[in-house]
MIGUDO-434637 format. One line per 3 residues: their letters; for each residue x, y, z of N, C-alpha, C. Coordinates in nm, 4 decimals. Layout:
A) X/Y/Z/X/Y/Z/X/Y/Z | ... $
END
This chain:
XXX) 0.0823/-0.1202/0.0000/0.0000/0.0000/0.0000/0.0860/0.1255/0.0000 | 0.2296/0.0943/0.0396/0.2485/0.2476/0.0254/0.3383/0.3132/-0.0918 | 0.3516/0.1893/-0.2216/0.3621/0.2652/-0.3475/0.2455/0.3385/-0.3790 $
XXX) 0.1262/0.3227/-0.3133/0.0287/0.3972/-0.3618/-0.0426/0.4781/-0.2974 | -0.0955/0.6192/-0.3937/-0.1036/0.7332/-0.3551/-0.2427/0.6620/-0.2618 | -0.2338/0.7658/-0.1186/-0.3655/0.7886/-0.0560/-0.4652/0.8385/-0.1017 $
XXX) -0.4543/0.9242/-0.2029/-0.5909/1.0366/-0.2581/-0.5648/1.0935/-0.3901 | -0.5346/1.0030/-0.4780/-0.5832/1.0802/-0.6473/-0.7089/1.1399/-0.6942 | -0.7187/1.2266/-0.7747/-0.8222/1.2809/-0.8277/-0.7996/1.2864/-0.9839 $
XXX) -0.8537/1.2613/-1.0265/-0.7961/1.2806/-1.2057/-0.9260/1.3676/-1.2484 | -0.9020/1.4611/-1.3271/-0.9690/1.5485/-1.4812/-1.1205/1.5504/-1.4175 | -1.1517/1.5979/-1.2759/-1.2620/1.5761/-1.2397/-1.3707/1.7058/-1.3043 $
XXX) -1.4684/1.6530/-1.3625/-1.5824/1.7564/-1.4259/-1.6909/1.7113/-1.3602 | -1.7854/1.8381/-1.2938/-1.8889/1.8203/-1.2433/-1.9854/1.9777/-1.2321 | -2.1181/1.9025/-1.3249/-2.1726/2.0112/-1.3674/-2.2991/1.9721/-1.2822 $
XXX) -2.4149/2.0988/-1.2504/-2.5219/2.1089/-1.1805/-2.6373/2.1925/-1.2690 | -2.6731/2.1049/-1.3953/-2.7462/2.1612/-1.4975/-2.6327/2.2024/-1.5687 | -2.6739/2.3554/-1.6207/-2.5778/2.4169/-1.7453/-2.4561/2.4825/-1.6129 $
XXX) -2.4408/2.4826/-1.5269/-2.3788/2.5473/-1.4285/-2.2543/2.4367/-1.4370 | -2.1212/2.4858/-1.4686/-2.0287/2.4030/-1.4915/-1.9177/2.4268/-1.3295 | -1.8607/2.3265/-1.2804/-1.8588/2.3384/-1.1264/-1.7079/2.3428/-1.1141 $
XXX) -1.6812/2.2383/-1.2249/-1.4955/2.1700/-1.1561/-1.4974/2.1406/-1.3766 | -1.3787/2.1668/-1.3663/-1.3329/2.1975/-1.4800/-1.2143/2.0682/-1.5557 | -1.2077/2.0360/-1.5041/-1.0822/1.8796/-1.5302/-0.9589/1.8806/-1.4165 $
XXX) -1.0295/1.9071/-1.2817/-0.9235/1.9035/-1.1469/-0.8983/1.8036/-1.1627 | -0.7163/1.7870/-1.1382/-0.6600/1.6970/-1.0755/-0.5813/1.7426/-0.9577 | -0.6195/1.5896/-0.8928/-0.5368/1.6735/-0.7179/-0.4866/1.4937/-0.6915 $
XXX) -0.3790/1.5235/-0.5910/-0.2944/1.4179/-0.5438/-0.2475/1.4627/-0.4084 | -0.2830/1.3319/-0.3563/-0.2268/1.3145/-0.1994/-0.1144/1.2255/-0.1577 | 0.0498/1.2700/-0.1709/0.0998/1.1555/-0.1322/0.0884/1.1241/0.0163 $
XXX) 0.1795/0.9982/0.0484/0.2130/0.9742/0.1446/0.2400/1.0615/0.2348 | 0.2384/1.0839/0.4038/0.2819/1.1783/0.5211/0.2555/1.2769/0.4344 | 0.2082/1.3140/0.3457/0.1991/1.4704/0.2750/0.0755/1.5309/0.3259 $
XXX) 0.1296/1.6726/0.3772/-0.0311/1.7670/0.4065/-0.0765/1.8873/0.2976 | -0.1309/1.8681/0.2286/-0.1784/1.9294/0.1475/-0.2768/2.0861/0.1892 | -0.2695/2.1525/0.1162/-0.3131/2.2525/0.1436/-0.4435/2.3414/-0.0005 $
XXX) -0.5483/2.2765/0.0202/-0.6388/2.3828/-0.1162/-0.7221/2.5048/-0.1004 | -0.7011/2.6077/-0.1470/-0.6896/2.7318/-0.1384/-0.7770/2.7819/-0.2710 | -0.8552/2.8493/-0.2056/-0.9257/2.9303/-0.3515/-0.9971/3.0115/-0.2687 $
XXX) -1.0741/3.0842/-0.3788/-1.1792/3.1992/-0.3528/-1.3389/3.1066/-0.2924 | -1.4512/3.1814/-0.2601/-1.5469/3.1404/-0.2691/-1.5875/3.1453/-0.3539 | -1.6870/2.9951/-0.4019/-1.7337/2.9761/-0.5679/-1.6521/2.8979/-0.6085 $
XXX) -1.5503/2.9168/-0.5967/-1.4393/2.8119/-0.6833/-1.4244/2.6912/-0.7177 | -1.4864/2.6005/-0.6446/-1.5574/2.4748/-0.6573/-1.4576/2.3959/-0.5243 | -1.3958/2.4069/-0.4634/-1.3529/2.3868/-0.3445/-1.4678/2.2744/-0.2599 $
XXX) -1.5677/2.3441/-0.2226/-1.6649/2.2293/-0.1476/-1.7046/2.1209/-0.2740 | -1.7173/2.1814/-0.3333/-1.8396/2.0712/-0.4427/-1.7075/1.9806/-0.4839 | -1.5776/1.9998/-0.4950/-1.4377/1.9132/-0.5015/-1.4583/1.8514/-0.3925 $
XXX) -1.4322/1.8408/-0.2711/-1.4345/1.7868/-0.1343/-1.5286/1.6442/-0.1627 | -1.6309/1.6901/-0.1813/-1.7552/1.6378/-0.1967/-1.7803/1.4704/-0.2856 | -1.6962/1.5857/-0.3732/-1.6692/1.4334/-0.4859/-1.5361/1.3335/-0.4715 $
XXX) -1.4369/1.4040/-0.3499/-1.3353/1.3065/-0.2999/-1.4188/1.2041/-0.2421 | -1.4936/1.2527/-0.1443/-1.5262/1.1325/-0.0446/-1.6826/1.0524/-0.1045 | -1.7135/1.0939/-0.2297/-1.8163/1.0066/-0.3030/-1.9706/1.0813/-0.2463 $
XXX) -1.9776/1.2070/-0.1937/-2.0979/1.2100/-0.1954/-2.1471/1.3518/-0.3032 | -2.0848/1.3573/-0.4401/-2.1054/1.4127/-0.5642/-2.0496/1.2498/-0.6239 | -2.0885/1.2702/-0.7418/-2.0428/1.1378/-0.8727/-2.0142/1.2508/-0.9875 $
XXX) -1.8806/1.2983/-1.0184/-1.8593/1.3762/-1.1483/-1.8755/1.3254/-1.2691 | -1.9590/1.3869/-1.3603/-1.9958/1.3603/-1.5046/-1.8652/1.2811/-1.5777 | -1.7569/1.2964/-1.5463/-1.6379/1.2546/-1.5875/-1.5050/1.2922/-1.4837 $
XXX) -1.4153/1.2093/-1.5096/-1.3366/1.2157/-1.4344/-1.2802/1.0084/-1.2981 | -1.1727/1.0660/-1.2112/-1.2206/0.9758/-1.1099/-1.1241/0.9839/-1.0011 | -1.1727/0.9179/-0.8647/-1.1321/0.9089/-0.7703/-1.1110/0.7877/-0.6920 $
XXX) -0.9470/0.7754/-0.6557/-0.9172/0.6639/-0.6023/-0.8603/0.7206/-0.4344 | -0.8749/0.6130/-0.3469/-0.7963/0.6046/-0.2252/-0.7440/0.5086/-0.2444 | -0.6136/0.5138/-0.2111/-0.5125/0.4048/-0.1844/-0.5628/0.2808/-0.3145 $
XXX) -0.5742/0.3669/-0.4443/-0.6098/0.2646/-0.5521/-0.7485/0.2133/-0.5599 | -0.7996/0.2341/-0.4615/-0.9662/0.2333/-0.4867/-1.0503/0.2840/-0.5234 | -1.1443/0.2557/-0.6326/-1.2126/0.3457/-0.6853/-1.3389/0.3591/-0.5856 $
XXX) -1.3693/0.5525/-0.5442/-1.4559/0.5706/-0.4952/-1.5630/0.6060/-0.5581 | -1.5256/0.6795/-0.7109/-1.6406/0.7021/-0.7912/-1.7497/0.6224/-0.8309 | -1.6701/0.5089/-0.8244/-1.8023/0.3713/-0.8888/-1.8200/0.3534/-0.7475 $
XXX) -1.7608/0.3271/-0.6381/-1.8176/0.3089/-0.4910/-1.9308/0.2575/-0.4740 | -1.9896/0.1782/-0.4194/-2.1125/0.2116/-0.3867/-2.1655/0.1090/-0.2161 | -2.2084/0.1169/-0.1475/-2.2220/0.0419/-0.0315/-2.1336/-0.0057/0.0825 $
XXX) -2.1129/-0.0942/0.0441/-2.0317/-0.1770/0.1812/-1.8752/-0.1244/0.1267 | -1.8671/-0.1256/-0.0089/-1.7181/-0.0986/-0.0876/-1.7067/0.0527/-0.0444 | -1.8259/0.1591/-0.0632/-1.7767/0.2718/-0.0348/-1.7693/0.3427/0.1382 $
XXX) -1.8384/0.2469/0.2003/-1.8506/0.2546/0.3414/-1.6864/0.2052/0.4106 | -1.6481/0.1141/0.3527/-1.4535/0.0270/0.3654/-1.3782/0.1782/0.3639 | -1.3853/0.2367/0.2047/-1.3115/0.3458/0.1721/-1.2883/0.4389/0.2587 $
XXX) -1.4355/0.5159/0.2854/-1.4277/0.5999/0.3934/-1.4270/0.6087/0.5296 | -1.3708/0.4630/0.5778/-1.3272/0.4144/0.7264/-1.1942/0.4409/0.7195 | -1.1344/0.4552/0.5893/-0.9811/0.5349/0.6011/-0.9485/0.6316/0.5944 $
XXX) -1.0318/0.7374/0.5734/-1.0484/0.8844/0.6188/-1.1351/0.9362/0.6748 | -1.0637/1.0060/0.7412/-1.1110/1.0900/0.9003/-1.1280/1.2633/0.8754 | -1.2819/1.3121/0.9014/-1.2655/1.4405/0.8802/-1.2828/1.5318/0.9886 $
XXX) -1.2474/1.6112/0.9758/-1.2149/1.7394/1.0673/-1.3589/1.8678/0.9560 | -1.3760/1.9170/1.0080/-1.5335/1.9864/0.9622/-1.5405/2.1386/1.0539 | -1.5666/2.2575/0.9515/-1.5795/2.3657/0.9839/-1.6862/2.3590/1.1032 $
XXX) -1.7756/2.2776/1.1040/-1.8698/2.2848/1.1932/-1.8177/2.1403/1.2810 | -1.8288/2.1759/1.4505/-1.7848/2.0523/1.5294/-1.8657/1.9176/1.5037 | -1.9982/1.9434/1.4953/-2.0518/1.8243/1.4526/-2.0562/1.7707/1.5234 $
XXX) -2.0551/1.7900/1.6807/-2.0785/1.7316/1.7927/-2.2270/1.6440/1.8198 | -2.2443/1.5908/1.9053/-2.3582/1.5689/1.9424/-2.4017/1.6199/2.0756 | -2.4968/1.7259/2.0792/-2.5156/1.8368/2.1789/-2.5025/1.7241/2.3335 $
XXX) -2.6146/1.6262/2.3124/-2.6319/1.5521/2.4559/-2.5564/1.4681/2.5112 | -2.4257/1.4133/2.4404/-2.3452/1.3550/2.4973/-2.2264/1.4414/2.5375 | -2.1288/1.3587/2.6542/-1.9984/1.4430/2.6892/-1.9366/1.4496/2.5582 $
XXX) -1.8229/1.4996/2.6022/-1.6884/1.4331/2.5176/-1.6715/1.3033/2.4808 | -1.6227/1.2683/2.5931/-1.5678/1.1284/2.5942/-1.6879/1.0518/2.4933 | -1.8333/1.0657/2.5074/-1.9093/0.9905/2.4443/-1.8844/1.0390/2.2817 $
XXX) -1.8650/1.1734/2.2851/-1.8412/1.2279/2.0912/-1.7375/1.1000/2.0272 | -1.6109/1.1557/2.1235/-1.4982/1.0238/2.0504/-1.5473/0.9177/2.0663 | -1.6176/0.8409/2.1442/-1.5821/0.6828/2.0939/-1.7086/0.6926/1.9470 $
XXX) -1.7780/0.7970/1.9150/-1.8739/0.7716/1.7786/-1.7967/0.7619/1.6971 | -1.6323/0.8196/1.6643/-1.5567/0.7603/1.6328/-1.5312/0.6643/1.5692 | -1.6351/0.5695/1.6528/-1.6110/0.3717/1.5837/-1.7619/0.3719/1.5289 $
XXX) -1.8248/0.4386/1.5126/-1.9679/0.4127/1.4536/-1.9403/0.3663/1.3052 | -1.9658/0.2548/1.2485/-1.9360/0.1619/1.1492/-1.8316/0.0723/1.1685 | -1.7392/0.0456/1.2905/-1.6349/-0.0268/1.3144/-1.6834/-0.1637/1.4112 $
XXX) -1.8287/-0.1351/1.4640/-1.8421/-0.2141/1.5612/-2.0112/-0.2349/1.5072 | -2.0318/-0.4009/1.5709/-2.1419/-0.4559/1.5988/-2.2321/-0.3500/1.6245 | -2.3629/-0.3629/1.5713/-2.5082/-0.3156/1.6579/-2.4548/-0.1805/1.6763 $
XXX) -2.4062/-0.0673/1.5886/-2.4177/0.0560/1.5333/-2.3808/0.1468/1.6507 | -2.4862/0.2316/1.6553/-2.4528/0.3643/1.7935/-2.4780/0.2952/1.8475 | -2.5694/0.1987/1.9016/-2.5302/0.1360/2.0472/-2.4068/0.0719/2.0738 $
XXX) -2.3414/0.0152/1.9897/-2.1966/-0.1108/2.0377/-2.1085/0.0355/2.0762 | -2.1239/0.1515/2.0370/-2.0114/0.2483/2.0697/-2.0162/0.3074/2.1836 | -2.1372/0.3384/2.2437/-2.1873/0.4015/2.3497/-2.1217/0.3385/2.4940 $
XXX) -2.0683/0.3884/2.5701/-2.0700/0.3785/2.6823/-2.1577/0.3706/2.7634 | -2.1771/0.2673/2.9071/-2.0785/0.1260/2.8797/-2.0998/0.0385/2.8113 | -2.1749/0.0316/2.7186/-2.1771/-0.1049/2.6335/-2.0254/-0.1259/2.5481 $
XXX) -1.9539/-0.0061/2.5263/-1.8270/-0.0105/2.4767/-1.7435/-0.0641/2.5681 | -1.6262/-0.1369/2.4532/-1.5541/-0.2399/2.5454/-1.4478/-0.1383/2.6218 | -1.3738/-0.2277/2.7072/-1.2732/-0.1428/2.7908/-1.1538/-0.1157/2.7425 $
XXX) -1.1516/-0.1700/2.6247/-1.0582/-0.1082/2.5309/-1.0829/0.0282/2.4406 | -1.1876/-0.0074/2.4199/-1.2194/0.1461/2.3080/-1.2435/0.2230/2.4236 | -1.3123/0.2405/2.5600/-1.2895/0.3298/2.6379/-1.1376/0.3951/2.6723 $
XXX) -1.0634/0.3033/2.7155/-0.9143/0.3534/2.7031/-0.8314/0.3713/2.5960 | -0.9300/0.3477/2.4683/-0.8203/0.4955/2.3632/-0.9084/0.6080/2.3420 | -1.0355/0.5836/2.4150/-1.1305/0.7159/2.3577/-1.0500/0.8175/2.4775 $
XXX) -1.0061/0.7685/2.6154/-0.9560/0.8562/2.7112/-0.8165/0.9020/2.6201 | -0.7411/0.8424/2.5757/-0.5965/0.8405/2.5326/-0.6088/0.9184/2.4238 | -0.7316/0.9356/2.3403/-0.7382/1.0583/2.2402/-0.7632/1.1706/2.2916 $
XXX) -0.8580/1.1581/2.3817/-0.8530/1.3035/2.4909/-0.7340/1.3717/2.5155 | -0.6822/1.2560/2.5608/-0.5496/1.3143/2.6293/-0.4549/1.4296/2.5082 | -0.4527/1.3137/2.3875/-0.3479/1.3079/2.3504/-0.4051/1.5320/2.2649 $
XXX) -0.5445/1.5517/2.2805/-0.5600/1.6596/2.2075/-0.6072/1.7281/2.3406 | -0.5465/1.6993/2.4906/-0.5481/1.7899/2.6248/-0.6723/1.8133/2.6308 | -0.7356/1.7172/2.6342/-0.9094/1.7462/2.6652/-0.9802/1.6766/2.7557 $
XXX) -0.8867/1.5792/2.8111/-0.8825/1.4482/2.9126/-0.9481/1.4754/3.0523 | -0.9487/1.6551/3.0808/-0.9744/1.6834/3.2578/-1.1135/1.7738/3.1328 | -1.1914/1.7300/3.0384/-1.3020/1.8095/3.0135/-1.3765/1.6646/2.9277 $
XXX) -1.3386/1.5201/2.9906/-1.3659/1.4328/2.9209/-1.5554/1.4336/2.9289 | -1.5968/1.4339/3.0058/-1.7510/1.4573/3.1134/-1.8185/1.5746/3.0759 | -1.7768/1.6709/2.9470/-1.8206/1.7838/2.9780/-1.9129/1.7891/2.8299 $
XXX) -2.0259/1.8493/2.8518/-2.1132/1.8287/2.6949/-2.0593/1.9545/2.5736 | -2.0515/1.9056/2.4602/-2.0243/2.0354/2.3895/-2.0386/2.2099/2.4120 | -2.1955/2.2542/2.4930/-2.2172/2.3622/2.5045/-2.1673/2.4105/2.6554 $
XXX) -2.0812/2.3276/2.7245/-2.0129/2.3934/2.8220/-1.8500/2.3362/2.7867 | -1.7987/2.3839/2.6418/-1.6870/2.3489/2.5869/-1.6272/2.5344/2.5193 | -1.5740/2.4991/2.5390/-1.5227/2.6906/2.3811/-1.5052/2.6191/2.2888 $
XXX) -1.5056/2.7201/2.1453/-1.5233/2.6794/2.0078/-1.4113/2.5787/1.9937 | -1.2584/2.6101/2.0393/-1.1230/2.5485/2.0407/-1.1668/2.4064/2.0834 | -1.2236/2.4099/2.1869/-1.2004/2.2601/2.2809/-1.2836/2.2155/2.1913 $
XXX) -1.3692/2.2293/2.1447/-1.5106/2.1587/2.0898/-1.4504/2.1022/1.9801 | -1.3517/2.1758/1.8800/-1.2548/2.1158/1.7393/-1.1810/2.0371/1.8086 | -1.1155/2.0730/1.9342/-0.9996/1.9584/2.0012/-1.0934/1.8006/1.9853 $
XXX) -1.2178/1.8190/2.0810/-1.2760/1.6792/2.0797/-1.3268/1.6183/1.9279 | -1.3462/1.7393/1.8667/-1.3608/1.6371/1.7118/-1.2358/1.5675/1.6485 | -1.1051/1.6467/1.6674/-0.9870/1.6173/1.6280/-0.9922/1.4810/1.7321 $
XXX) -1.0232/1.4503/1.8284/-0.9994/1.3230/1.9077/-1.0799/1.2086/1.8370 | -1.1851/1.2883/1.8410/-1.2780/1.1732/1.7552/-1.2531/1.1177/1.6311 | -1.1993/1.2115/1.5718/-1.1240/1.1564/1.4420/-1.0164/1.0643/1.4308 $
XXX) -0.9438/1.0912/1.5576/-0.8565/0.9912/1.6271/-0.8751/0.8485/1.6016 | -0.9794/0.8808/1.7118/-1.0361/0.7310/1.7686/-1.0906/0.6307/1.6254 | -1.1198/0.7008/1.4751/-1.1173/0.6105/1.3992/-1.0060/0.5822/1.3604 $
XXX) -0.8834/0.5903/1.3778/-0.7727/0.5306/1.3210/-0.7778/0.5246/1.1367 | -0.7647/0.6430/1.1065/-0.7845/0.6790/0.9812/-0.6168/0.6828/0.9080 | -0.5881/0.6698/0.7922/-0.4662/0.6688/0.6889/-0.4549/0.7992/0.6534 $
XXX) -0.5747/0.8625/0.5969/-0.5841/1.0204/0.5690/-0.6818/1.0611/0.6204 | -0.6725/1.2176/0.6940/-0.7505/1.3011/0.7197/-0.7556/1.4138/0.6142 | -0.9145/1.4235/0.6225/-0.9915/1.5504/0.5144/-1.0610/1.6274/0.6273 $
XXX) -0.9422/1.7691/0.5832/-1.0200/1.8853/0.6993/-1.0507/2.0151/0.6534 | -1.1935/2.0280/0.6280/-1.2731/2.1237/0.5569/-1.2672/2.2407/0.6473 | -1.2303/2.3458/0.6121/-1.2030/2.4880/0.6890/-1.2325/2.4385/0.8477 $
XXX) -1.0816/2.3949/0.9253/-1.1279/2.3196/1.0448/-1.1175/2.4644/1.1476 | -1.0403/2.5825/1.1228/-1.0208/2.6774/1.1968/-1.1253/2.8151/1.1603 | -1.1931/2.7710/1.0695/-1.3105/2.9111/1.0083/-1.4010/2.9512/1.1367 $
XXX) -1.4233/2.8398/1.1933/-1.5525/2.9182/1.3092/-1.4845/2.9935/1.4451 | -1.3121/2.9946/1.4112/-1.2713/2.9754/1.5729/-1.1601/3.1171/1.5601 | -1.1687/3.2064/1.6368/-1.1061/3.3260/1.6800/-0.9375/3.3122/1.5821 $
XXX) -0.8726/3.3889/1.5608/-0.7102/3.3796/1.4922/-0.6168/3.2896/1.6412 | -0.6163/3.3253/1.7624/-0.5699/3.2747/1.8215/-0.5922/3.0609/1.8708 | -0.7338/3.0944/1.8933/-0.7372/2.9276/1.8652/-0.7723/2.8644/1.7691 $
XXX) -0.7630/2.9119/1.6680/-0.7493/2.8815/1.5187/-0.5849/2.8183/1.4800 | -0.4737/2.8825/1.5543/-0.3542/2.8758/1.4958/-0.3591/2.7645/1.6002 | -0.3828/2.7224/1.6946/-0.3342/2.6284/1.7886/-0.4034/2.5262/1.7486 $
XXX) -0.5317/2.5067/1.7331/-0.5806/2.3859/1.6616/-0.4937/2.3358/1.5207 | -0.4724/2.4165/1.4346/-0.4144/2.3880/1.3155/-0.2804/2.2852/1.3865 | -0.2029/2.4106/1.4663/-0.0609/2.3472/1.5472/-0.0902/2.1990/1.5873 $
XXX) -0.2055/2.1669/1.6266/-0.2241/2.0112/1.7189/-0.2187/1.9345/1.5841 | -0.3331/1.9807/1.5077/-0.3677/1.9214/1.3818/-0.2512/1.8591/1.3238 | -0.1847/1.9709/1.3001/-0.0897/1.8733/1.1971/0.0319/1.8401/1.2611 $
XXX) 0.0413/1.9042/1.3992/0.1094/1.7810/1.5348/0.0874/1.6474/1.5029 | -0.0491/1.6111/1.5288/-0.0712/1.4585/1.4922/-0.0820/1.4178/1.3724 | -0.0792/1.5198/1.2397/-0.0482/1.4127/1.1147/0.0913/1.3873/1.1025 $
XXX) 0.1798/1.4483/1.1174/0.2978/1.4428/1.1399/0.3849/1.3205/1.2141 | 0.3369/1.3365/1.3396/0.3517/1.2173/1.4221/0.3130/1.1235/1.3968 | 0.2158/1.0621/1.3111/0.1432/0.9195/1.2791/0.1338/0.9274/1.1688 $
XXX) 0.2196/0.9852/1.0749/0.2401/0.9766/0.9497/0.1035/0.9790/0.8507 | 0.0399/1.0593/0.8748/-0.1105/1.0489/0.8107/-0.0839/1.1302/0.6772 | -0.2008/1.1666/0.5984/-0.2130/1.2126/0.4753/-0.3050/1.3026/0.5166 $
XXX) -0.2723/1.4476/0.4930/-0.4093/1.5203/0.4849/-0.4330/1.6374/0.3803 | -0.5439/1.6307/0.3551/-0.6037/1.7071/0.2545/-0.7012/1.8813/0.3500 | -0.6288/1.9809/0.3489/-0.6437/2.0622/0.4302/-0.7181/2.1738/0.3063 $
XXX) -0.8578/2.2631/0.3326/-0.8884/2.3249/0.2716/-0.9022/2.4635/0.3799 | -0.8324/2.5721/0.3341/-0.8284/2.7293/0.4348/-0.8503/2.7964/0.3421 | -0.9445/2.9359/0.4727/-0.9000/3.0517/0.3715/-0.8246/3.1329/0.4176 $
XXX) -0.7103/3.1122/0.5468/-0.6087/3.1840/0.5807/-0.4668/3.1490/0.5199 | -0.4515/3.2398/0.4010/-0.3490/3.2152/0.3507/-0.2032/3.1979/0.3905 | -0.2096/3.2907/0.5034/-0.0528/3.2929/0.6275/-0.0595/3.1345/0.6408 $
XXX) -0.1359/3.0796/0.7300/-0.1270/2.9569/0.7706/-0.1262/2.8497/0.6790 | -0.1911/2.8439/0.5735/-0.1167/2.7459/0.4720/-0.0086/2.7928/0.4381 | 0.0415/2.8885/0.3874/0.2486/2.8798/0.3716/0.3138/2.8639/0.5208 $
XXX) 0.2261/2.8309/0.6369/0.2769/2.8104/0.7063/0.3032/2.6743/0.7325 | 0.2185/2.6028/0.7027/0.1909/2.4377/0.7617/0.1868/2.3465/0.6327 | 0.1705/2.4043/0.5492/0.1384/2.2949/0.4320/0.2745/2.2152/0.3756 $
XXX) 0.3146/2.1062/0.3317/0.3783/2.1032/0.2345/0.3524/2.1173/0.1171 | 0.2475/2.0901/0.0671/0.2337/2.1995/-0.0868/0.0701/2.2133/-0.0891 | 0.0516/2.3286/-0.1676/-0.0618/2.3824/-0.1787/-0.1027/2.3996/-0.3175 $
XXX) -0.1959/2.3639/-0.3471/-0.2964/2.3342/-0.4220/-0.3967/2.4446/-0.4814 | -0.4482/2.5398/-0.5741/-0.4940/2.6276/-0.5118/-0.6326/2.6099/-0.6804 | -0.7176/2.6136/-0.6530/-0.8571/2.6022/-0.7602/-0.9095/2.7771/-0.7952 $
XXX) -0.9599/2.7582/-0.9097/-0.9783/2.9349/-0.9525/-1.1198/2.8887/-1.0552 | -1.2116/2.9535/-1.0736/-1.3402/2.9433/-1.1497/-1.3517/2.7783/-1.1953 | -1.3031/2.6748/-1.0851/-1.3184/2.4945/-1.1341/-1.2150/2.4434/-1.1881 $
XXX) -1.1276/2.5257/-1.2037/-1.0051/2.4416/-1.2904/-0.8670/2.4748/-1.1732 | -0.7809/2.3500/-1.1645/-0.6400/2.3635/-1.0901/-0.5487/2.4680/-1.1517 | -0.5716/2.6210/-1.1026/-0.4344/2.7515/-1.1021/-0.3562/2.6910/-1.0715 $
XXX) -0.2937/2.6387/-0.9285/-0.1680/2.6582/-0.8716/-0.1546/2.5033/-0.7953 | -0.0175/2.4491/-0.8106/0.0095/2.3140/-0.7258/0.1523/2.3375/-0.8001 | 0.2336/2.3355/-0.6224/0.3407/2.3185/-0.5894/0.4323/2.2829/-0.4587 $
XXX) 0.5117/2.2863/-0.4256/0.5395/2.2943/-0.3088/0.5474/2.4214/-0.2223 | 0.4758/2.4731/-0.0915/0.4243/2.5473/-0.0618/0.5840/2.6375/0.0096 | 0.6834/2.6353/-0.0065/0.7921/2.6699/-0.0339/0.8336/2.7533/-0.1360 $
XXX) 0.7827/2.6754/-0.2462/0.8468/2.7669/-0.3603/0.7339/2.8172/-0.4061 | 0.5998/2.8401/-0.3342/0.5246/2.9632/-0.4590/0.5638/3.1416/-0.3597 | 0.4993/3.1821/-0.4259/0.5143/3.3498/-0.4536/0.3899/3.3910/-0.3903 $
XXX) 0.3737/3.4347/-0.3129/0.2762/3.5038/-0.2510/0.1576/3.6256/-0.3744 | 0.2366/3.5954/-0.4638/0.1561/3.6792/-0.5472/0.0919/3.5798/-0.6376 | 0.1234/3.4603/-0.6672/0.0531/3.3409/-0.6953/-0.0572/3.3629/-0.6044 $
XXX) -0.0744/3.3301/-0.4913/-0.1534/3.2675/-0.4265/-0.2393/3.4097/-0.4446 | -0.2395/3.5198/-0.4114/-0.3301/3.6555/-0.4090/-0.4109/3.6540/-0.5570 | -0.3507/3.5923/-0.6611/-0.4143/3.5596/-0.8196/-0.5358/3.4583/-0.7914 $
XXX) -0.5396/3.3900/-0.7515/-0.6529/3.2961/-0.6724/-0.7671/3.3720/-0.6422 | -0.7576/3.4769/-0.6158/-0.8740/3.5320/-0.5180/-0.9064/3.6670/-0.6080 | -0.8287/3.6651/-0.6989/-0.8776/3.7916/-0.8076/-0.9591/3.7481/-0.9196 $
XX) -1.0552/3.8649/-0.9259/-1.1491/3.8637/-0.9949/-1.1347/3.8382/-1.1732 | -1.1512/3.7653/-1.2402/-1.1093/3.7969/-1.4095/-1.1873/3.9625/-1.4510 $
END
């Protein structure tokens, strides 16, 4: 598996009526690589996302994980696929009535017997309880394990999704504007954990911002989409800051 890429995209076209969306994107995820995609609003950025993880089907084009086709996907084959990526989401996506600790172990929801119940505490075994604590930990959320989302701050609330994402033991993470809802200060520290732990566990991630500082900060290369079609992909080193400001200008 690891001659092969985590996340290809080839010549992806996807239209919504006469409304033409994505233009012949191609995007690639190697190995330990964190990617960074960058565009304007409109640009086709979400409706791209969308069709990575199979819930768009582009008129043409296709998408593999780790050599699997997700485009033809369909069921139990596309349910496998996306047990190997883990997303991180502008919105926490919490579940208001449970703690923490109960968000992460949902985590395993498709990994275990008899659905949201086999995950739920205590019916969860004493193993998935002690890595749902050990993801806490590991994103310092461990002394707020008991605590329900709405007595959390915006930061902690991404910390426990970043745990939860954990707790599926994912190959690549896909993280859709994970710092947009959250102040510049715990925005930069979430990102910091974030790609703390892709780093450390050698993951793949596919990172979409619209703070341009922080992708030339964290990315290894960035990616950047303009009216549906791929402007810019390089290593986030060698572009030009005036590249990336062309992205966001108007024709």
């Amino acid at each position: 598996m690891s001659n092969v890429q985590p996340l290809k995209a080839e010549s992806i076209h996807l239209s919504y009526g006469t409304l033409q969306v994505l233009k012949g994107v191609s995007l690639t995820v190697n190995a330990s690589e964190g990617v960074v995609l960058l565009g304007a609003n409109g640009c086709g950025k979400s409706s791209l996302m969308r069709v990575l993880n199979g819930l768009e089907r582009p008129q043409q084009g296709s998408v593999e994980v780790f050599g699997k086709p997700v485009t033809g996907a369909r069921g139990s084959g596309l349910r496998a696929i996306r047990r190997q990526m883990g997303y991180v989401f502008q919105q926490f996506n919490l579940v208001p009535q449970l703690s923490a600790f109960q968000n992460v172990l949902l985590g395993l929801l498709g990994q275990r017997p008899f659905g949201l119940i086999g995950c739920m505490s205590p019916l969860a075994s004493a193993e998935d309880r002690e890595r749902a604590m050990a993801c806490l930990e590991r994103v310092g959320m461990s002394d707020r394990a008991m605590h329900r989302p709405a007595e959390l701050s915006g930061g902690q609330q991404q910390r426990v999704a970043i745990a939860r994402m954990l707790m599926q033991s994912p190959t690549i993470v896909i993280a859709d504007e994970p710092v947009a809802s959250l102040d510049p200060r715990a925005g930069r520290q979430v990102l910091e954990l974030l790609w703390e732990i892709v780093r450390e566990r050698q993951l793949s991630m596919l990172c979409t911002l619209h703070q341009v500082e922080l992708a030339r900060e964290f990315a290894d290369r960035i990616v950047g989409i303009k009216a549906g079609a791929t402007a810019l992909d390089a290593p986030a080193e060698t572009i030009e800051l005036s590249a990336i400001n062309a992205l966001y200008e108007t024709a």
